[in-house]
Backbone as JSON Lines, residues from 0, in Angstrom:
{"i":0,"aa":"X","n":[-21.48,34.83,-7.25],"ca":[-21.48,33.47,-7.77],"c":[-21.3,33.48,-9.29]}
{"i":1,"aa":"X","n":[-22.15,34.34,-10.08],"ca":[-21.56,34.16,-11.49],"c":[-20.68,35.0,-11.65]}
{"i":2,"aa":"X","n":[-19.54,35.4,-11.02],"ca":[-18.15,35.65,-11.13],"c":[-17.18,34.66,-11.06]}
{"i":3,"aa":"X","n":[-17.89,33.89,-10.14],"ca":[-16.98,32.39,-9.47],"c":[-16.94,31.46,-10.66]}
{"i":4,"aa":"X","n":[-18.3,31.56,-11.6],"ca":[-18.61,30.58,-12.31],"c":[-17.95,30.82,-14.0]}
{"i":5,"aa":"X","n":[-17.56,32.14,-14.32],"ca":[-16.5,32.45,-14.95],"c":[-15.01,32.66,-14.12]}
{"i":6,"aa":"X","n":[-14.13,31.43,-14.31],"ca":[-12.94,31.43,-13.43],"c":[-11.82,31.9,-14.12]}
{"i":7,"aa":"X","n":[-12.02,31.91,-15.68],"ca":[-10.61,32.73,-16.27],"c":[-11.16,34.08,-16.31]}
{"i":8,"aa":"X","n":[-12.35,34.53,-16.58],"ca":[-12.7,36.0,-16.69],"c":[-12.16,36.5,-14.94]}
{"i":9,"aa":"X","n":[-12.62,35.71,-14.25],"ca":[-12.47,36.18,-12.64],"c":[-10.71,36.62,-12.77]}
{"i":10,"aa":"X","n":[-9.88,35.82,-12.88],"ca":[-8.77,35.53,-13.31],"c":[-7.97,36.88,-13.97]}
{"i":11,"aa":"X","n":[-8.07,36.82,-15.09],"ca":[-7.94,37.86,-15.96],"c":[-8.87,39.43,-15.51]}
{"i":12,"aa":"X","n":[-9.46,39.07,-14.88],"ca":[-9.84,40.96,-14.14],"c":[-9.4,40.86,-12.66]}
{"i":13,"aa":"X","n":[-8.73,40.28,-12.0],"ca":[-8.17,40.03,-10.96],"c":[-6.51,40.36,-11.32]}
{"i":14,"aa":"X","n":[-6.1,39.51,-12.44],"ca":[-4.72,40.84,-12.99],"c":[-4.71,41.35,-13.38]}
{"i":15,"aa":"X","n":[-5.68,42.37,-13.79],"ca":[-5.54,43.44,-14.82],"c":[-5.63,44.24,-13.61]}
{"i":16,"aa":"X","n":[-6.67,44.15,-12.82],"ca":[-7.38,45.26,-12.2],"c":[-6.54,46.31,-11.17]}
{"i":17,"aa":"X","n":[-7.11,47.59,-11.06],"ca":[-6.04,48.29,-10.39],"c":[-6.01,48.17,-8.57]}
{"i":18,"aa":"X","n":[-5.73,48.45,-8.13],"ca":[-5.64,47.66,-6.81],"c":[-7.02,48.58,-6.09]}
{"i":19,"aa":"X","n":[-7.71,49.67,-6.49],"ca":[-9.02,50.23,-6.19],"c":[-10.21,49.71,-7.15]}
{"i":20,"aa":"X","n":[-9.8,48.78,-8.09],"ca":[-11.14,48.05,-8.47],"c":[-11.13,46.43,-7.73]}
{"i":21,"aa":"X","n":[-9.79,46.25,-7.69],"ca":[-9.89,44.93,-6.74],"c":[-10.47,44.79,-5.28]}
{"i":22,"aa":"X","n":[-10.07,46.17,-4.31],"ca":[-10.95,46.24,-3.36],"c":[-12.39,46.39,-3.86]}
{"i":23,"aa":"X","n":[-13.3,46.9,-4.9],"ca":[-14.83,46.89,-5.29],"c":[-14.71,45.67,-5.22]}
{"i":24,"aa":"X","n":[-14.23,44.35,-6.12],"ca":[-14.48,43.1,-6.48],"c":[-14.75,42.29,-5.22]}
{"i":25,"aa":"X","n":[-13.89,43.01,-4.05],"ca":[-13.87,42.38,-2.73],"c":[-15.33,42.23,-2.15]}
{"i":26,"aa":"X","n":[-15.76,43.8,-1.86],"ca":[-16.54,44.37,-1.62],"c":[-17.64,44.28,-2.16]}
{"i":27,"aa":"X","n":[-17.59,44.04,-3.71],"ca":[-18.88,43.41,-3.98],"c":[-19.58,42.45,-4.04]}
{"i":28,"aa":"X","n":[-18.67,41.21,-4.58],"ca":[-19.18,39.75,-4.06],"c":[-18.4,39.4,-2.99]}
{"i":29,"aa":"X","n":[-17.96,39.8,-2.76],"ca":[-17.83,39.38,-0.99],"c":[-16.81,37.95,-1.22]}
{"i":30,"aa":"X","n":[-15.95,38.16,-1.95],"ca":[-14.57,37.54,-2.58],"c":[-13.7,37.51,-1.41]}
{"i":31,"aa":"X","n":[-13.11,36.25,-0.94],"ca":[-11.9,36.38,-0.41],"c":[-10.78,35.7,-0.81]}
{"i":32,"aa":"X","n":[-9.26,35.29,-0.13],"ca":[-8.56,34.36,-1.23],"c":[-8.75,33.3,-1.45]}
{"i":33,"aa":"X","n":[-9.58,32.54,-0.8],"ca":[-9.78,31.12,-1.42],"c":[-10.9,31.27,-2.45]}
{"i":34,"aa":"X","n":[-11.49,32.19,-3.03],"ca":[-12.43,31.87,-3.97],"c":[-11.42,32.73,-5.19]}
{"i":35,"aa":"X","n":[-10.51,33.44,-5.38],"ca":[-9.23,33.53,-6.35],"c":[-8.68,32.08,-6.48]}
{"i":36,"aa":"X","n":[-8.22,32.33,-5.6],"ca":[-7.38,30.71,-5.67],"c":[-8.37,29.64,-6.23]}
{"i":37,"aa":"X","n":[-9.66,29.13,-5.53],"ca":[-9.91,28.37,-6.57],"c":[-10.24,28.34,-8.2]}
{"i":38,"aa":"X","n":[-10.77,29.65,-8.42],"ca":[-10.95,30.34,-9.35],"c":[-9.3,30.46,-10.46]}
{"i":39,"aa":"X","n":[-8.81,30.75,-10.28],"ca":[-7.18,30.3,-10.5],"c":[-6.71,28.73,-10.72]}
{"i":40,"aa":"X","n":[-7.05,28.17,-10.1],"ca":[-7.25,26.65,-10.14],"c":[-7.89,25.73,-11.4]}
{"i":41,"aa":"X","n":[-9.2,27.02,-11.72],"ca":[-10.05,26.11,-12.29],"c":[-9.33,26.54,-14.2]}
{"i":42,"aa":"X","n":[-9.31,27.83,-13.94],"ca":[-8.52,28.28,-14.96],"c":[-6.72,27.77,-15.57]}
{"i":43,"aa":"X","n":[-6.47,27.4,-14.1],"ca":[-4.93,26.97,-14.9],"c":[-5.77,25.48,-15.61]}
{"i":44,"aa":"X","n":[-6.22,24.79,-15.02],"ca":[-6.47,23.6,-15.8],"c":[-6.81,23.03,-17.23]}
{"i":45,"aa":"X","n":[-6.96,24.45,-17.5],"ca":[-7.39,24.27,-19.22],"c":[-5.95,24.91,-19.83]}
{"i":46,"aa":"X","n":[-5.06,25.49,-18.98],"ca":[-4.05,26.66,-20.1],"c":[-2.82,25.54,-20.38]}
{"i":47,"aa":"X","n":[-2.31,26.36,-21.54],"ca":[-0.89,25.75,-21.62],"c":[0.25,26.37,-20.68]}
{"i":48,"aa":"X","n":[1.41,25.43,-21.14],"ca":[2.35,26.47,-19.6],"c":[2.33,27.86,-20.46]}
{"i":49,"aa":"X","n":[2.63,27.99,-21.6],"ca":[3.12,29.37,-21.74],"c":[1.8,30.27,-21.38]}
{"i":50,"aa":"X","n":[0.92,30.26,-21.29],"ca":[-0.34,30.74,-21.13],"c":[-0.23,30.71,-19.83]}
{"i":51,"aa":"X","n":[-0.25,29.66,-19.35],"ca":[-0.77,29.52,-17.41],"c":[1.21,30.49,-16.68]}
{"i":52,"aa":"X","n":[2.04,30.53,-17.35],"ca":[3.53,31.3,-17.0],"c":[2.59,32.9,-17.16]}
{"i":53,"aa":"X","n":[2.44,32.97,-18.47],"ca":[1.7,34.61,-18.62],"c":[0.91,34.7,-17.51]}
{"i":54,"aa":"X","n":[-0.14,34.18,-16.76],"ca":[-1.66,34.47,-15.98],"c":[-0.46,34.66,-14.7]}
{"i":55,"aa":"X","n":[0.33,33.3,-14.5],"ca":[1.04,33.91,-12.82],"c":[1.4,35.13,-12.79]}
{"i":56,"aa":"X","n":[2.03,35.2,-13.81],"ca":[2.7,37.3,-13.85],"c":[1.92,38.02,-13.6]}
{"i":57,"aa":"X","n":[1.14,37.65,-14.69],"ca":[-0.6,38.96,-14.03],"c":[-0.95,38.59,-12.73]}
{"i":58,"aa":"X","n":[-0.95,37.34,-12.03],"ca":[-1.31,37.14,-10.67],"c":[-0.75,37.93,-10.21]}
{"i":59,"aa":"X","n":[1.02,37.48,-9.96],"ca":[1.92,38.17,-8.89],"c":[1.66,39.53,-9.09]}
{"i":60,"aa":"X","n":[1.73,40.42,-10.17],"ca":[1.72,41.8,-10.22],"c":[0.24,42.13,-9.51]}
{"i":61,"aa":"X","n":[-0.99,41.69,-9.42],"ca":[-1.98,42.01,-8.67],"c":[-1.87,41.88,-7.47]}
{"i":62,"aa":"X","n":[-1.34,40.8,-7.27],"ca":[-0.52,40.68,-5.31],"c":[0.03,41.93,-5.5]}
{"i":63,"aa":"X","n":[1.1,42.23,-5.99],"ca":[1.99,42.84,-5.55],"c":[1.46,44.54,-5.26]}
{"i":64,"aa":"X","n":[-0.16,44.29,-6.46],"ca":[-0.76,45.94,-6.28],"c":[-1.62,45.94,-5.3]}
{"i":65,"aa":"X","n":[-2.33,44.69,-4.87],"ca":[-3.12,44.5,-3.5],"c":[-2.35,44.93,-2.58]}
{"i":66,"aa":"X","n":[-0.73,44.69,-2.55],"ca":[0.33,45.08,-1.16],"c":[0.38,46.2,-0.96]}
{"i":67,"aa":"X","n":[-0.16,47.01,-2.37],"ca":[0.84,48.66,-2.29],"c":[-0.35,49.08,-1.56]}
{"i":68,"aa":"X","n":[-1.55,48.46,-2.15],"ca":[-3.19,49.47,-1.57],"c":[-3.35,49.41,-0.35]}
{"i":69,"aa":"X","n":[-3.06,47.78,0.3],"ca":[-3.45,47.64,1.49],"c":[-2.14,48.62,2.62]}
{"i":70,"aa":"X","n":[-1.37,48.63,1.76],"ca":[0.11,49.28,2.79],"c":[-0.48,50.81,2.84]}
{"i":71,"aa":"X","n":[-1.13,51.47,1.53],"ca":[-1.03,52.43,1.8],"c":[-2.68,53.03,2.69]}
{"i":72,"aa":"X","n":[-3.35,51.87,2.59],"ca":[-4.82,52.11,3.48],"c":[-4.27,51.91,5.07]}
{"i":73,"aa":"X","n":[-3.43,51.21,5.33],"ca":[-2.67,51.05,6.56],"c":[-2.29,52.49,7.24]}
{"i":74,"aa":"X","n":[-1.46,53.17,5.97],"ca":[-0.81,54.6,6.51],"c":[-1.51,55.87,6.65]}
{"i":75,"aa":"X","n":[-2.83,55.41,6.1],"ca":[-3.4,56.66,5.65],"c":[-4.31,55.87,7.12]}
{"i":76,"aa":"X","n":[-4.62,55.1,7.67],"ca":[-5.38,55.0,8.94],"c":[-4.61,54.83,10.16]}
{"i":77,"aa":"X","n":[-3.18,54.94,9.86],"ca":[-2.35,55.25,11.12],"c":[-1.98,56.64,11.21]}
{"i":78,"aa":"X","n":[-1.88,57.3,10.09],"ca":[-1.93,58.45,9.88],"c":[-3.02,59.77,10.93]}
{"i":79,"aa":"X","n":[-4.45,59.1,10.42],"ca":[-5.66,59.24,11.11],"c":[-5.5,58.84,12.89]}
{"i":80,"aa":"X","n":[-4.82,57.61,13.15],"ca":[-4.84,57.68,14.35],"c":[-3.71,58.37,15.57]}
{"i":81,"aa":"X","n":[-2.94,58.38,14.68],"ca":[-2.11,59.3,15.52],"c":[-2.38,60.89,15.35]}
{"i":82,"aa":"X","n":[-3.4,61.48,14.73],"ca":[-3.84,62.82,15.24],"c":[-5.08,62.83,15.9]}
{"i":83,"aa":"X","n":[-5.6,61.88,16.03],"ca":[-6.45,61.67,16.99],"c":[-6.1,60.93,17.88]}
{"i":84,"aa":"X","n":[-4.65,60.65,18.29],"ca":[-3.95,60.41,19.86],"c":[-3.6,61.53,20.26]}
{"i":85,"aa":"X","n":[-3.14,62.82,19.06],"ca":[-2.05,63.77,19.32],"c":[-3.35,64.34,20.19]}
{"i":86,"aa":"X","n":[-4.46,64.63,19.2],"ca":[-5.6,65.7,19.91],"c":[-5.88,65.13,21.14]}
{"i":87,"aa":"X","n":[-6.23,63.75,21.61],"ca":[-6.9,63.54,22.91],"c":[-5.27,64.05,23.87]}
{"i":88,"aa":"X","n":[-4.41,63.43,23.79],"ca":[-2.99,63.86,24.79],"c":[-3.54,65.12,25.07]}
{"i":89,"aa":"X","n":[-3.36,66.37,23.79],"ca":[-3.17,67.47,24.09],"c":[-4.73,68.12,24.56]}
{"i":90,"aa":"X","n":[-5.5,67.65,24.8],"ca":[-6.72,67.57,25.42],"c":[-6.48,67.45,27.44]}
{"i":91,"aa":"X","n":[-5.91,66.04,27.16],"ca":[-5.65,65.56,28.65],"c":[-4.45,66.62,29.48]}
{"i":92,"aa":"X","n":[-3.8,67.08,28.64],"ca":[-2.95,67.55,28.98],"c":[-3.44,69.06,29.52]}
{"i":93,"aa":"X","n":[-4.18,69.49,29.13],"ca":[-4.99,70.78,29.2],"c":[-5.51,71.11,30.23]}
{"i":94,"aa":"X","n":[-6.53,69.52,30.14],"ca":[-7.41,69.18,31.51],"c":[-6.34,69.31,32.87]}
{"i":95,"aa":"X","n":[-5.26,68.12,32.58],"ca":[-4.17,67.93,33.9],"c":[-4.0,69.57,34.17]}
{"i":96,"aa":"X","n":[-3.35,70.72,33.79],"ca":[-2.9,71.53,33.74],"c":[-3.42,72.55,34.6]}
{"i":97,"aa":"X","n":[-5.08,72.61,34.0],"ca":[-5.9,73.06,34.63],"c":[-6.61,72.57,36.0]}
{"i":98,"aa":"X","n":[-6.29,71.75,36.12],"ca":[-7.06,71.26,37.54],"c":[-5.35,71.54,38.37]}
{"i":99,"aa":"X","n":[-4.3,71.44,38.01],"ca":[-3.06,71.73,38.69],"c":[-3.19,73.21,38.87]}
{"i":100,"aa":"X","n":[-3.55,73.87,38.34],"ca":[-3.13,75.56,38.56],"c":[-4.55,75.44,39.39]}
{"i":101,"aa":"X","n":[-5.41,75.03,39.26],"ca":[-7.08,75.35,40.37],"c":[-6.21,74.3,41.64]}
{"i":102,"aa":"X","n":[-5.74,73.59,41.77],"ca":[-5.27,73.25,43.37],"c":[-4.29,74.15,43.37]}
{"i":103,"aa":"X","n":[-3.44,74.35,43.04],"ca":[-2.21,75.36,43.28],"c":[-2.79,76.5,44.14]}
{"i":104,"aa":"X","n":[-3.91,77.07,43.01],"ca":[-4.67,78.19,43.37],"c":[-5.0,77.94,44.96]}
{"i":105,"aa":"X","n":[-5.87,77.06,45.03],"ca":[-6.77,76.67,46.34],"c":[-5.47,76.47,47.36]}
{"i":106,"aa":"X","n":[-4.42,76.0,47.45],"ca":[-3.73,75.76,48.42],"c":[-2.7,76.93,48.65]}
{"i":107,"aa":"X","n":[-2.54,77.67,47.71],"ca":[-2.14,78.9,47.91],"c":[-3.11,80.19,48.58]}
{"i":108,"aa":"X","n":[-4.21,79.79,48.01],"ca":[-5.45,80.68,49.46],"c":[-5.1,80.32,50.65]}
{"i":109,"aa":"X","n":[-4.91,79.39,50.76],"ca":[-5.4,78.48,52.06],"c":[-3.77,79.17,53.08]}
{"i":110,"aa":"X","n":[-2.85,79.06,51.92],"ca":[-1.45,79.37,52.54],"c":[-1.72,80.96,52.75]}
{"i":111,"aa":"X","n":[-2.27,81.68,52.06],"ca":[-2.11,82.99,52.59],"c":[-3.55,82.91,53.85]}
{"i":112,"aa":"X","n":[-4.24,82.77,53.74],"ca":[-5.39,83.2,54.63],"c":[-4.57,82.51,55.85]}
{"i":113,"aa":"X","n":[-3.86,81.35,55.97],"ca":[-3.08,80.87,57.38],"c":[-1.83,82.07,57.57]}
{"i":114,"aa":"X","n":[-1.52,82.91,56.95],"ca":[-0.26,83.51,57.2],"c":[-0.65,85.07,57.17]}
{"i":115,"aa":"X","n":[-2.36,85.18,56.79],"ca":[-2.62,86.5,57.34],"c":[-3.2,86.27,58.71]}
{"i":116,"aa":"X","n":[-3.71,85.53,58.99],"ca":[-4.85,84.8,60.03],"c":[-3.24,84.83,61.19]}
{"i":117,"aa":"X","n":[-2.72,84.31,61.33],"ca":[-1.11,84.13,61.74],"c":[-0.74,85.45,62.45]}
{"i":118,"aa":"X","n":[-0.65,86.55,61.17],"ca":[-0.32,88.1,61.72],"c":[-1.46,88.78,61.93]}
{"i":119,"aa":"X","n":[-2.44,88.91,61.81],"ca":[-3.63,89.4,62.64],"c":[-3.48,88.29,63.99]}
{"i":120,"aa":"X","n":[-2.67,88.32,64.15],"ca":[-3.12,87.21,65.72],"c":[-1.92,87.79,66.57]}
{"i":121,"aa":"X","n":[-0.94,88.03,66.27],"ca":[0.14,88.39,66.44],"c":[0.32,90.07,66.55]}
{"i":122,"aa":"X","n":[-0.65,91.4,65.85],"ca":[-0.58,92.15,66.22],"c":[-2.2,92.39,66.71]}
């Protein structure tokens, strides 16, 4: 709340900030975009254009570093999940494998003990 209640300071460390102090800011007051935005709001209302033209730039460039962080927290947890798909597959795959060679096994007893059982009957 007294972040909210300074709206150009909020403002001005919202574009400066690097896209790993903007997730803290998130994270710490528990900020989402409508409290920027209003915060942004309250601040253009006092600027001149050339002033409130300068703050959008610093806006957009903080969007644009929020995009790179969140893109790259994206890859680095798809990253994470596809070796922990690769490991369970190659897990399951292990399992399948092994229970295929233990029936193989078992029905291949079964085929010889009928085909000795067969010729002990026969001589």
């Amino acid at each position: 709340a007294s972040l909210l209640s300074r709206p150009q300071e909020l403002c001005s460390t919202l574009a400066c900030a690097t896209a790993e102090r903007f997730v803290e800011l998130r994270r710490t007051y528990g900020l989402d975009v409508a409290d920027f935005a209003d915060a942004a709001g309250a601040a253009a209302s006092s600027l001149e254009e050339v002033q409130l033209r300068a703050q959008v730039s610093k806006l957009a460039a903080a969007i644009l570093r929020n995009h790179e962080l969140l893109g790259r927290e994206f890859e680095a947890e798809l990253g994470s999940a596809e070796a922990i798909l690769s490991s369970k597959c190659a897990e399951r795959t292990r399992e399948a494998l092994a229970k295929f060679q233990r029936e193989r096994a078992a029905y291949e007893e079964g085929q010889r003990a009928a085909l000795i059982s067969a010729h002990q009957g026969r001589t």
